[in-house]
C-alpha positions, -999 to 999 in steps of 0.1 A, spaced: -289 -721 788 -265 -740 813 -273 -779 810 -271 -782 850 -301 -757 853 -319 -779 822 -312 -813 843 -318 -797 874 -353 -791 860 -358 -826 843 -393 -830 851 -404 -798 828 -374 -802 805 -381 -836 801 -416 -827 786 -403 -795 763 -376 -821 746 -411 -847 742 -424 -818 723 -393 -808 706 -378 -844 695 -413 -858 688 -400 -896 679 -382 -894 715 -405 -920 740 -415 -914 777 -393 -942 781 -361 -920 764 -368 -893 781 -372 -912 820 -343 -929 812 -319 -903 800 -330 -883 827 -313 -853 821 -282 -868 811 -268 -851 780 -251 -879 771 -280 -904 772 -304 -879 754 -281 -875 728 -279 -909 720 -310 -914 722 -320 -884 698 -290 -900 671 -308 -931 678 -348 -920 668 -334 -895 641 -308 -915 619 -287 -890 631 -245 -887 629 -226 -872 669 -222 -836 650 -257 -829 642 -273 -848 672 -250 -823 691 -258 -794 671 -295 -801 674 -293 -803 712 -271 -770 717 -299 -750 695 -324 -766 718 -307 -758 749 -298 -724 738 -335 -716 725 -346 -722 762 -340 -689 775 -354 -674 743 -387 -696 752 -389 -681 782 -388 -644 769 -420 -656 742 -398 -665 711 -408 -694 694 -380 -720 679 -387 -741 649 -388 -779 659 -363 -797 636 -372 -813 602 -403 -794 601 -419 -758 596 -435 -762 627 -424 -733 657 -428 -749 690 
């Protein structure tokens, strides 16, 4: 999925990453306000987590979007959980 349609949408994206990046705060989230950028440092921040898999963590997340929205789950990451 395009990031521009997930920031245009930040107030319901904002909540799927909450659910997806569990250690991310209301506060993370607000404040990135869907900048890439911001979340990803933010994510490499709560996660221990080096720039290449922060990024590839966020491009699976933004890419399962629109297989969300056709009823697939996607496995949140670290765990066996589907989300």
């Amino acid at each position: 999925m395009d990031w521009d349609r997930l920031a245009g949408d930040w107030s319901q994206m904002g909540s799927k990453v909450r659910k997806y990046w569990g250690k991310l705060t209301e506060e993370d989230i607000s404040q990135a306000g869907g900048r890439r950028d911001l979340l990803l440092e933010r994510i490499r921040e709560r996660y221990g987590l080096g720039p290449d898999e922060a990024e590839k963590q966020l491009a699976e997340w933004a890419s399962s979007q629109d297989t969300q929205n056709s009823g697939q789950a996607v496995q949140e990451p670290g765990s066996d959980r589907m989300v």
